[in-house]
N, C-alpha and C positions, 0 to 999 in steps of 0.2 A: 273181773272177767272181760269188760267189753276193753279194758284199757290194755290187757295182754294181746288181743284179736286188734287191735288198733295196730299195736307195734308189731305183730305178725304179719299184718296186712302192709303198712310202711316199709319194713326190711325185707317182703316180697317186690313190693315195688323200686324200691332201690337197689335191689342185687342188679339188675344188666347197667347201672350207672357206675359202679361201684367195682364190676367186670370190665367196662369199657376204659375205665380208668386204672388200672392193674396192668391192661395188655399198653396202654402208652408208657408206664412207668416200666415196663419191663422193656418197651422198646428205648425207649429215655435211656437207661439205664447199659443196656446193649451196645447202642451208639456211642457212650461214654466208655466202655469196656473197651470197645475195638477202637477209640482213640485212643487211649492209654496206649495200648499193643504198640501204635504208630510211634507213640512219643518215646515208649523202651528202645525202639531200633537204634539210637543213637550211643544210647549207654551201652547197649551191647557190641557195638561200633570199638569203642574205645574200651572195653574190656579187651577184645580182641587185638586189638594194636598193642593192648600193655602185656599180652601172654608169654610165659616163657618157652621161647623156638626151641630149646634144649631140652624141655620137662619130658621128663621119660613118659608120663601119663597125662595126655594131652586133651583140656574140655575143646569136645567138637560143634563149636560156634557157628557152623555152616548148618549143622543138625537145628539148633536152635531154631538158628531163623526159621528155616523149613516151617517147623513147629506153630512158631508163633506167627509165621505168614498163613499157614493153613486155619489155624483158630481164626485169625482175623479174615479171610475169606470166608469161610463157614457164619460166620454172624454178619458179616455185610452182604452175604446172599440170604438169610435166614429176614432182615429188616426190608430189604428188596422185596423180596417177594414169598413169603414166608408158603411154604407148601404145605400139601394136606395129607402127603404121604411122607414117610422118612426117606431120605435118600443114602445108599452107600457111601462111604467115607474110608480112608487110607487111616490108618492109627498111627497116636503122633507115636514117634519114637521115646521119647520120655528118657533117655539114657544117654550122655553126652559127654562121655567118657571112654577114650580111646588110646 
């Protein structure tokens, strides 16, 4: 009994270290996402150059960016200064096919 109340008592005391640690792993991890985003622009670069101008059904690459420059704004304002309210947001378009 006292050795269950011990480890009740230690994983109480440990939860806001164990929280504080979570919220930098998840900013860690944030930061990492929206570098990624940056490192994609290239390849979507060069997908676009190799497109075919004549395809009757043409992916629309300028949608894309939009998309993936909104995401990555959205998380680099979100690491900045993370707010306490939700803020309105445009929806990505997700369809990029035209």
């Amino acid at each position: 009994m006292r050795i269950r109340l011990a480890l009740l008592l230690l994983c109480l005391g440990l939860s806001p270290v164990v929280a504080g640690a979570d919220r930098e792993s998840e900013r860690e991890y944030l930061a990492r996402f929206a570098h990624e985003l940056e490192a994609i622009m290239p390849l979507l670069e060069t997908a676009e150059r190799h497109a075919d101008p004549d395809a009757r059904i043409r992916f629309r690459y300028d949608w894309l960016r939009q998309d993936l420059e909104r995401v990555g704004q959205g998380i680099r304002e979100h690491l900045q200064a993370p707010r306490a309210e939700p803020r309105r947001v445009e929806p990505l378009r997700g369809d990029y096919r035209r």
